[in-house]
Chimera marker file (.cmm) of the C-alpha trace (Angstrom):
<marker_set name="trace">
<marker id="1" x="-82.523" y="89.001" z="-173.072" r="1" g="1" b="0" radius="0.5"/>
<marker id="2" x="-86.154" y="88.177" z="-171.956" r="1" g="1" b="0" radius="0.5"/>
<marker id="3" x="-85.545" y="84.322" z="-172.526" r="1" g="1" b="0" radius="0.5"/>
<marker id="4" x="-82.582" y="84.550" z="-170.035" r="1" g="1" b="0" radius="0.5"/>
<marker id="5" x="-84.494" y="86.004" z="-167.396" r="1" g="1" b="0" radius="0.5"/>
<marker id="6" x="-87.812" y="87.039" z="-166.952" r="1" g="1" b="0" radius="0.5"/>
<marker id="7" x="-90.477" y="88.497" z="-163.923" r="1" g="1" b="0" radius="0.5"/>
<marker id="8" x="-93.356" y="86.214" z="-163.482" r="1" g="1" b="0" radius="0.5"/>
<marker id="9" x="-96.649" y="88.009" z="-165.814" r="1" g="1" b="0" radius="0.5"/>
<marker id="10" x="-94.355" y="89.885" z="-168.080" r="1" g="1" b="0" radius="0.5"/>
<marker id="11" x="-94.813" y="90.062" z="-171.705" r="1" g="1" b="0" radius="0.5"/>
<marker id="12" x="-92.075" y="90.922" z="-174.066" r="1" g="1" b="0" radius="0.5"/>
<marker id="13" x="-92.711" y="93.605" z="-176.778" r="1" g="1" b="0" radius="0.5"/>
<marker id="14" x="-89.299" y="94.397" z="-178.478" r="1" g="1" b="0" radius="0.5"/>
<marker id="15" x="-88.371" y="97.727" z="-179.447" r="1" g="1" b="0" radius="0.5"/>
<marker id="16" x="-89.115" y="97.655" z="-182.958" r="1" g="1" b="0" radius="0.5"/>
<marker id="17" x="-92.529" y="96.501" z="-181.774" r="1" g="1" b="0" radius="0.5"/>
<marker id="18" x="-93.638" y="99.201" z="-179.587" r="1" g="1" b="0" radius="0.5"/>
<marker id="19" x="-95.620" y="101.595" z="-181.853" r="1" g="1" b="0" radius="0.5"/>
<marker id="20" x="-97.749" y="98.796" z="-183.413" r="1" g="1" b="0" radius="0.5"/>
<marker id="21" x="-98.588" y="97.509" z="-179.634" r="1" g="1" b="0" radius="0.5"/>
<marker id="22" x="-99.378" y="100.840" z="-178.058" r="1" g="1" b="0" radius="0.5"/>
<marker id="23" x="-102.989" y="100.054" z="-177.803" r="1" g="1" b="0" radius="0.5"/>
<marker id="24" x="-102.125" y="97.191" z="-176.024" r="1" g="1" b="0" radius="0.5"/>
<marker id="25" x="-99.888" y="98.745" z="-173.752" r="1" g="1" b="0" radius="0.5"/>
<marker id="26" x="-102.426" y="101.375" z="-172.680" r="1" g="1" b="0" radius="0.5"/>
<marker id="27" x="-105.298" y="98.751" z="-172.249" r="1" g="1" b="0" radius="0.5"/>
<marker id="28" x="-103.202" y="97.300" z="-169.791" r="1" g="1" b="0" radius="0.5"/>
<marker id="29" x="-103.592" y="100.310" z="-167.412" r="1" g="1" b="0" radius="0.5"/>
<marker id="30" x="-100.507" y="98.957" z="-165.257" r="1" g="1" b="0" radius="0.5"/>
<marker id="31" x="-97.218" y="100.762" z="-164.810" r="1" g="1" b="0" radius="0.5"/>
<marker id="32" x="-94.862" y="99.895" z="-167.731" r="1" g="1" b="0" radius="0.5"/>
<marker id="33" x="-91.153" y="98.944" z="-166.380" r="1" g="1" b="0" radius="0.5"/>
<marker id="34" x="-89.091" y="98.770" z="-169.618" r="1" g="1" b="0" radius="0.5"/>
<marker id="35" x="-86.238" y="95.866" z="-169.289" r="1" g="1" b="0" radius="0.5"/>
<marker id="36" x="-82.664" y="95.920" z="-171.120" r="1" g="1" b="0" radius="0.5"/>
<marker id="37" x="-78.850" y="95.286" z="-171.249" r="1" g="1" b="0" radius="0.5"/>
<marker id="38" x="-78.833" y="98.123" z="-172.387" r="1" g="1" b="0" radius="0.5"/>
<marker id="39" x="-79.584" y="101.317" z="-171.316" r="1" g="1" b="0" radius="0.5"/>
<marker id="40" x="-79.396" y="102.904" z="-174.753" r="1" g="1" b="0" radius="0.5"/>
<marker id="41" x="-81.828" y="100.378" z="-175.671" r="1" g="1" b="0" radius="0.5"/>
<marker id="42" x="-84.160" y="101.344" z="-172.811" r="1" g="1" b="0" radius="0.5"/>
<marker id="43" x="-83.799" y="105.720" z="-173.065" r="1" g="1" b="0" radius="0.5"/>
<marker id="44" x="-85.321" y="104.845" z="-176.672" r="1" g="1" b="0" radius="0.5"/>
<marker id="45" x="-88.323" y="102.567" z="-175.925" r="1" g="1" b="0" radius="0.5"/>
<marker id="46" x="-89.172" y="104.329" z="-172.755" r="1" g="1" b="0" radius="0.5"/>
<marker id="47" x="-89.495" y="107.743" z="-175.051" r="1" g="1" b="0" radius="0.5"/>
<marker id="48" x="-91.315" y="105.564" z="-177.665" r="1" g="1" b="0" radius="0.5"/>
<marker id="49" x="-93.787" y="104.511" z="-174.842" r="1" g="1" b="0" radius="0.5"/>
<marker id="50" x="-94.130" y="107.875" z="-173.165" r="1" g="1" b="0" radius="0.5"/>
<marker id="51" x="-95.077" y="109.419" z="-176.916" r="1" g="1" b="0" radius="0.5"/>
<marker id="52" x="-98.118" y="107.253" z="-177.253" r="1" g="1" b="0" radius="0.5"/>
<marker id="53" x="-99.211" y="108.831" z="-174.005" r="1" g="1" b="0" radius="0.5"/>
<marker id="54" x="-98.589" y="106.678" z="-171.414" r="1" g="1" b="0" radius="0.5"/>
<marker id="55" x="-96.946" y="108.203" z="-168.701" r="1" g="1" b="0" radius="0.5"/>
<marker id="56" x="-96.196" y="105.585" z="-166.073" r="1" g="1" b="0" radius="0.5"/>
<marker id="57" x="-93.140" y="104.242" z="-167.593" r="1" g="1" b="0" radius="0.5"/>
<marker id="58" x="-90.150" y="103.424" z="-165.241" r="1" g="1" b="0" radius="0.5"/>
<marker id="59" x="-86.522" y="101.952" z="-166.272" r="1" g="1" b="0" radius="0.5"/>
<marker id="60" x="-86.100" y="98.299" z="-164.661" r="1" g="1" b="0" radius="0.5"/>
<marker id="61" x="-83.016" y="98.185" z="-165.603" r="1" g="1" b="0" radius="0.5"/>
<marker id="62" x="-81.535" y="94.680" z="-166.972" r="1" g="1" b="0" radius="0.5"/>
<marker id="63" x="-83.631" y="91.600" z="-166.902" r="1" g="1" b="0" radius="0.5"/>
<marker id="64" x="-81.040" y="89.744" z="-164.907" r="1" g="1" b="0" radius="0.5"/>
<marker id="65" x="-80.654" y="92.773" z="-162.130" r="1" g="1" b="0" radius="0.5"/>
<marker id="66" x="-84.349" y="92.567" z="-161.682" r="1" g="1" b="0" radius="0.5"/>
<marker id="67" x="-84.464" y="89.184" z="-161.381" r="1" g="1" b="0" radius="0.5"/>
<marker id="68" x="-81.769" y="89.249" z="-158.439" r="1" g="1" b="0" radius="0.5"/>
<marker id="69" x="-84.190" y="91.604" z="-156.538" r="1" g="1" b="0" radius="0.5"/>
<marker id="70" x="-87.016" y="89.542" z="-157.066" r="1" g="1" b="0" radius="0.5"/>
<marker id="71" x="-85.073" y="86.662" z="-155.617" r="1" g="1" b="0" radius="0.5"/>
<marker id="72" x="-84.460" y="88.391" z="-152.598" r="1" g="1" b="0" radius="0.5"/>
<marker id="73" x="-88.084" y="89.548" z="-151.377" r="1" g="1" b="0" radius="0.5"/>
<link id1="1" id2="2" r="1" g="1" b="0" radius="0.2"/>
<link id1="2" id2="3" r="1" g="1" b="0" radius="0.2"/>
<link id1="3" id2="4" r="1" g="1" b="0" radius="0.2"/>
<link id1="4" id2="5" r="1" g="1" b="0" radius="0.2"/>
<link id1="5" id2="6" r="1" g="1" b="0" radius="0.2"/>
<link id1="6" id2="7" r="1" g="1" b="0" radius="0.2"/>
<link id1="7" id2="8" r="1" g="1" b="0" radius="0.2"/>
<link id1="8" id2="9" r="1" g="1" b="0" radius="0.2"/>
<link id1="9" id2="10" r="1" g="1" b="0" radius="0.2"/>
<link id1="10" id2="11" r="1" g="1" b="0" radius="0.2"/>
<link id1="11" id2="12" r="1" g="1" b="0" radius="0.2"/>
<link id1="12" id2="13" r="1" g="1" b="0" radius="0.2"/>
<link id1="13" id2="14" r="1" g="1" b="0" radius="0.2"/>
<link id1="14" id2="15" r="1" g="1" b="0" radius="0.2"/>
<link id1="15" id2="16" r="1" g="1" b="0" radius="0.2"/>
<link id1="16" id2="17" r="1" g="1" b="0" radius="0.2"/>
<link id1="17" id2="18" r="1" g="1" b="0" radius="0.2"/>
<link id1="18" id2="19" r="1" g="1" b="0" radius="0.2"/>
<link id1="19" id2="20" r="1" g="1" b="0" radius="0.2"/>
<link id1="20" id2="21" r="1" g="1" b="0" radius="0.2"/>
<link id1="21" id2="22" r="1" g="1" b="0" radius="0.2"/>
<link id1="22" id2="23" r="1" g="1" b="0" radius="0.2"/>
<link id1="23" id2="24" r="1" g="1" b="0" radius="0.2"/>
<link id1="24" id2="25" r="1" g="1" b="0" radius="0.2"/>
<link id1="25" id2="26" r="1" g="1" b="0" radius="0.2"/>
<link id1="26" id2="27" r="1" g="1" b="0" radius="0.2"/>
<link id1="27" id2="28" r="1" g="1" b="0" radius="0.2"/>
<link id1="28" id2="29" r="1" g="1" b="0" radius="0.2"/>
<link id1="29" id2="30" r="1" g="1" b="0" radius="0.2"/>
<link id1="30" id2="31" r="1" g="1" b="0" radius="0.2"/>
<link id1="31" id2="32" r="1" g="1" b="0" radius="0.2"/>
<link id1="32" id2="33" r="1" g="1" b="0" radius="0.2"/>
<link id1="33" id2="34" r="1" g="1" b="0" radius="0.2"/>
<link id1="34" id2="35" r="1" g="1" b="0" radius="0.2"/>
<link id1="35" id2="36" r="1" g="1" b="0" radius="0.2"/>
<link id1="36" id2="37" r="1" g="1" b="0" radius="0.2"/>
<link id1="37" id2="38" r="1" g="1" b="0" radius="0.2"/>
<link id1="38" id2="39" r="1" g="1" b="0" radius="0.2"/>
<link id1="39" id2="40" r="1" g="1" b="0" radius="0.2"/>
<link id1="40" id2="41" r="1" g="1" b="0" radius="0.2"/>
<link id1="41" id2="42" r="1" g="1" b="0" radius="0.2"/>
<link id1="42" id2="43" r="1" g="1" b="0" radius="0.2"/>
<link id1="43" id2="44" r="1" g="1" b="0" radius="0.2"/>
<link id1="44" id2="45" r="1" g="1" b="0" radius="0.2"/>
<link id1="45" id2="46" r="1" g="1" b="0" radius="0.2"/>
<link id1="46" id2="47" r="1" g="1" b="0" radius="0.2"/>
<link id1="47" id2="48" r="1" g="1" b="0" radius="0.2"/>
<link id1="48" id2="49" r="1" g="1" b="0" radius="0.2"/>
<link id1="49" id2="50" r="1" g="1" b="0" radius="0.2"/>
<link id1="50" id2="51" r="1" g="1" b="0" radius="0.2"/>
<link id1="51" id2="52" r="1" g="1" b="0" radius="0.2"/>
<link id1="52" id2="53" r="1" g="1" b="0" radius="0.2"/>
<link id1="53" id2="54" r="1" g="1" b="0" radius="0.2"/>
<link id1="54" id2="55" r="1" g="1" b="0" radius="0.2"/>
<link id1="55" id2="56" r="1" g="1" b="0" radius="0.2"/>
<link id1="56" id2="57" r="1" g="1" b="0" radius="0.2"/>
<link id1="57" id2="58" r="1" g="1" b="0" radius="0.2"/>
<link id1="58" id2="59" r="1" g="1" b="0" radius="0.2"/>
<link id1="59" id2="60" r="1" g="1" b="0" radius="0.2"/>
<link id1="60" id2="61" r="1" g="1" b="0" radius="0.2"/>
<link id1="61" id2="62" r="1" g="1" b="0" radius="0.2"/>
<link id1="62" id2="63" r="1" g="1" b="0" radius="0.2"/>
<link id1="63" id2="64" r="1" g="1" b="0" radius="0.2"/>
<link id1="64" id2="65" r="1" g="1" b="0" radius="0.2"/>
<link id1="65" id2="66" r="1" g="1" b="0" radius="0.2"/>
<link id1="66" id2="67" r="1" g="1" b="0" radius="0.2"/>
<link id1="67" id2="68" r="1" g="1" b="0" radius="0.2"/>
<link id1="68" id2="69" r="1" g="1" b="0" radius="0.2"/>
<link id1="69" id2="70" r="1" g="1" b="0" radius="0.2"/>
<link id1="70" id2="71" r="1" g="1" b="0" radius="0.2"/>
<link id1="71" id2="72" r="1" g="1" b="0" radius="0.2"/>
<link id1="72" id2="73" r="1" g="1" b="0" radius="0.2"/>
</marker_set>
């Protein structure tokens, strides 16, 4: 999914990869926007992100979608 379409300065941490990156997620200190086909997918990493404490964490959505909108501003 993140090879087909991608926002400028994102980074792609699958799923499965979330708990071992947490410390990296939080050092970012940015909003985390949490990109998939599916929104399955997304319910479960968002609630894997928001259990190592970060609370900032927003559905984007599909990669494609959020592409589209970045095309149009």
């Amino acid at each position: 999914e993140f090879d087909n379409g991608k926002f400028p300065g994102s980074i792609n941490i699958p799923k499965d990869r979330i708990s071992i990156n947490k410390n990296r997620i939080k050092e970012m200190n940015l909003p985390v926007i949490v990109c998939s086909n599916s929104a399955y997918e997304s319910s479960i990493a968002i609630r894997i992100i928001k259990e190592t404490g970060i609370k900032e964490v927003y559905n984007g959505g599909s990669w494609t979608e959020l592409c589209k909108l970045q095309d149009k501003i």
